[in-house]
Structure formats: structure tokens, C-alpha cells
N, C-alpha and C positions, 0 to 999 in steps of 0.2 A: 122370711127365710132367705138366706144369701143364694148365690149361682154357687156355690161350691158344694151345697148338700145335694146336687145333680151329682157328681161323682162321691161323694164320700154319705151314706145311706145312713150313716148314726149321728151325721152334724144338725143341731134343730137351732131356732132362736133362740132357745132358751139356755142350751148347752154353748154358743163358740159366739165370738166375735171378731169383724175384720179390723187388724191394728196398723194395716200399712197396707200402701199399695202394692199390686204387681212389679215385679222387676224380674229380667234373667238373671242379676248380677253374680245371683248365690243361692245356693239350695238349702235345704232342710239339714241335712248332716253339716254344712258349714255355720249356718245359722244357731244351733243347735251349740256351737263351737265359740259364739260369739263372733263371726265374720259375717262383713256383708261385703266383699270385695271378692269372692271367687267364689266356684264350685269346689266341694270337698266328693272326690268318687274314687276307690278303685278300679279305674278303669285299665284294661291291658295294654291301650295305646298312651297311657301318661299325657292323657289330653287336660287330667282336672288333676288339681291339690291333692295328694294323701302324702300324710307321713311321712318320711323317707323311711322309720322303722318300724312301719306298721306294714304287714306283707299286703299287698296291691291285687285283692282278692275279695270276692261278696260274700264273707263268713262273718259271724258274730264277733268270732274273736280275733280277725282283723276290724275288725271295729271297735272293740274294744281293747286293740293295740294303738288305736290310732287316739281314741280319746287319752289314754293312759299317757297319752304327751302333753294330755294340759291339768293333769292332775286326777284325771275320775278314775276309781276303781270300781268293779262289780261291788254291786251289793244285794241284799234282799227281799226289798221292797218299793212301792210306789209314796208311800206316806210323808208327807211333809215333815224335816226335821229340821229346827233350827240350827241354823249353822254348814249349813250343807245348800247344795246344790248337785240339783237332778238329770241327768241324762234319759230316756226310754227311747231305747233301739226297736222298730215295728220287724217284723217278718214274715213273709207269706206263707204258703203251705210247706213249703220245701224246705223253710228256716233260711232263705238268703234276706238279708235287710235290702226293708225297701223304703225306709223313712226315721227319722230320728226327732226327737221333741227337745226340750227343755221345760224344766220346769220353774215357776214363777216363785217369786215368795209368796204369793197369797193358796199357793197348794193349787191354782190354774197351771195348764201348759201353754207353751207359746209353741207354733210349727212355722214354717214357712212351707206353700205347697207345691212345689217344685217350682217353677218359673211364675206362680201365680201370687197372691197375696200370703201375708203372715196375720194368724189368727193368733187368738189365745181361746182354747177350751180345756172341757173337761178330759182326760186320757180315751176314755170310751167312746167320746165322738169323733176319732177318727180308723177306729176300729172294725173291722172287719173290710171288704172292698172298699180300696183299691190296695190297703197298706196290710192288712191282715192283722197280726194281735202282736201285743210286745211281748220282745224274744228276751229281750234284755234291759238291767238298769244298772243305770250307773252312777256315782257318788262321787263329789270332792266336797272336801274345807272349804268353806269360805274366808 
């Protein structure tokens, strides 16, 4: 079992594996975006990457304004579809995002875990503390 299933309670051997090292370079929402050269955050000090037309705010659907600049639209599921590639927005109780995935072509996701390594697992191991459950998914064409 890796050091990461210390904070994430649903990640087992069997579910996740490490695909890179640690780096601060970029986070889970950038990652997620296909970046590894900056942090992607709403933040109100304009310290990290969003958008410029995505509103600079911890809602879903500034997050899902901010993806909709590289082609994802909501959609209604998690299921692998060829020809598609997947986004899953996490949320805590109060429904602000607190982490973002990608999905693989083999139907795996990949995260990055904020400034720690990038894994690939199944959606449900990283579910519940510290990220909470997914708020949202999202879709583009390949």
C-alpha cells in the first residue's frame, strides 16, 4: 500500500497506482487539463491560471466554464466511451470542488494529488476524505 492511502481512506493496492513523481509544478485541475507547467485555481488573488472566461470562483460551474475552453461539456455519466474523453469534478459536502480527474482510455483515471504524485485509479478510490464524491463530469471528442 502506497503513503497516499494515509490520507485518501478508499485508495488500496489493488485499486491505484503511482505513475510519477511528486512535483509542485501543477495540480489536479491542471493536470486534468493536460498541463504540467502551472497550477489551474480560482483563486481571488489571481495567484494561479483560470480562464480568463471562466468566473474566478469554487463553484461547479465555474469549473465547468473553465473546462468548456478546451472543449468538455457536462454530460451524464462516468462510463468509458469511445471516442470521448472524460473529466470528474470531486466536491465536498457543501458542493465547492476540491479536485479533478481524468479519465484514461483503458476506463482507469489518472489525478494528480495536489503537490504530491499523479496516480492512475479506479474513480471510487479517491472518494470520500479528503476530496468527497463527484459533483460533476465532463465530455469532449477526441
Amino acid at each position: 500500500m502506497s503513503h497516499l492511502s494515509r490520507w485518501f481512506q478508499s485508495l488500496t493496492k489493488q485499486n491505484h497506482s503511482i505513475t510519477s513523481c511528486a512535483t509542485p509544478e501543477y495540480n489536479c485541475v491542471a493536470w486534468a487539463a493536460w498541463e504540467t507547467d502551472r497550477w489551474w485555481w480560482p483563486d481571488d488573488a489571481g495567484s494561479y491560471y483560470w480562464p480568463s472566461s471562466a468566473p474566478r470562483e469554487e463553484t461547479l460551474e465555474a469549473f465547468e466554464v473553465a473546462y468548456s475552453t478546451l472543449g468538455y461539456r457536462k454530460c451524464d455519466n462516468r462510463d468509458l466511451e469511445a471516442g470521448s474523453e472524460k473529466i470528474a469534478i470531486f466536491v465536498d459536502a457543501s458542493g465547492t470542488p476540491t479536485h479533478a480527474a481524468r479519465q484514461l482510455p483503458n476506463g482507469r483515471w489518472t489525478s494528480k494529488c495536489g503537490s504530491l504524485e499523479d496516480i492512475e485509479h479506479e474513480l471510487e478510490g479517491l472518494m470520500g476524505t479528503p476530496y468527497g464524491e463527484v459533483g460533476m463530469v465532463l465530455k469532449r471528442s477526441l
